[in-house]
C-alpha positions as a printed Julia matrix, in Angstrom:
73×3 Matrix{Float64}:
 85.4   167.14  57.07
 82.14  168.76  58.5
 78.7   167.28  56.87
 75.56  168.89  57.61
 72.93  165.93  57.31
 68.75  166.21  57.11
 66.64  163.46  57.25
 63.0   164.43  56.46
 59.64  161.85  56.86
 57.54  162.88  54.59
 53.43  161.85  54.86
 52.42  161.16  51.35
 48.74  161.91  51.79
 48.9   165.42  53.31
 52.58  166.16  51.58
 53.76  167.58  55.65
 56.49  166.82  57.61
 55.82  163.82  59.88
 59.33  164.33  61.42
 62.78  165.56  60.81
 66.74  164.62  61.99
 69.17  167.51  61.55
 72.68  167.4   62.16
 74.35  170.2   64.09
 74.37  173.43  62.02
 71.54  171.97  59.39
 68.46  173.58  59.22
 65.72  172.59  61.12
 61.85  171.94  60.68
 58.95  171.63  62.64
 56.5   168.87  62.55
 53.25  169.75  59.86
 55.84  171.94  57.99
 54.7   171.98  54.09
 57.23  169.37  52.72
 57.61  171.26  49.47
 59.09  174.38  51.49
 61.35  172.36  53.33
 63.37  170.6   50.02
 63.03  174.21  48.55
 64.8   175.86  51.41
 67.65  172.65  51.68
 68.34  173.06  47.59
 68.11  176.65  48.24
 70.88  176.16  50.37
 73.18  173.96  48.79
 72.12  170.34  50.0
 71.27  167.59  47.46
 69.53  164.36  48.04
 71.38  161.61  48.87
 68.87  158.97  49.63
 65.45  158.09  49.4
 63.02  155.47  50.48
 59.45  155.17  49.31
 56.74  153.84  51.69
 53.28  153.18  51.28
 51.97  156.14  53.45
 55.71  157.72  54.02
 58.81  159.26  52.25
 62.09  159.55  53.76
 64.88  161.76  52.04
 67.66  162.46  53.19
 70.31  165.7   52.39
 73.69  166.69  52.87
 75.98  169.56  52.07
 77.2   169.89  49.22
 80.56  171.97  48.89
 82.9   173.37  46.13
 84.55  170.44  46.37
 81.47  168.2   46.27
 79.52  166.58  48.46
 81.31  165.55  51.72
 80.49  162.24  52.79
């Protein structure tokens, strides 16, 4: 099965991307991107979170496709 995977660190105080891991075919984002625009556009898309991790300056979340058939793992 193909999975699409995002991993986005998120900086808590400015709410920006501090860096991003995209599978082949996932979208992509820049570094300083508003975080809030990038989870719109993955559950826009049909991704759902899969994971978190809360830091003390830092999120990390991470996506994958989800299909008709569910999410592919």
């Amino acid at each position: 099965m193909k999975t699409s995977t995002v991993v986005l660190t998120i900086d808590n105080r400015t709410n920006r991307v501090l860096r991003s891991i995209s599978s082949a075919g996932a979208p992509q984002f820049r570094r300083g991107a508003l975080a809030r625009t990038a989870i719109y556009r993955l559950l826009h898309n049909g991704y759902v979170e899969a994971s978190s991790f809360e830091g003390r300056f830092f999120t990390v979340l991470g996506f994958v496709e989800e299909t008709e058939k569910g999410i592919e793992e």
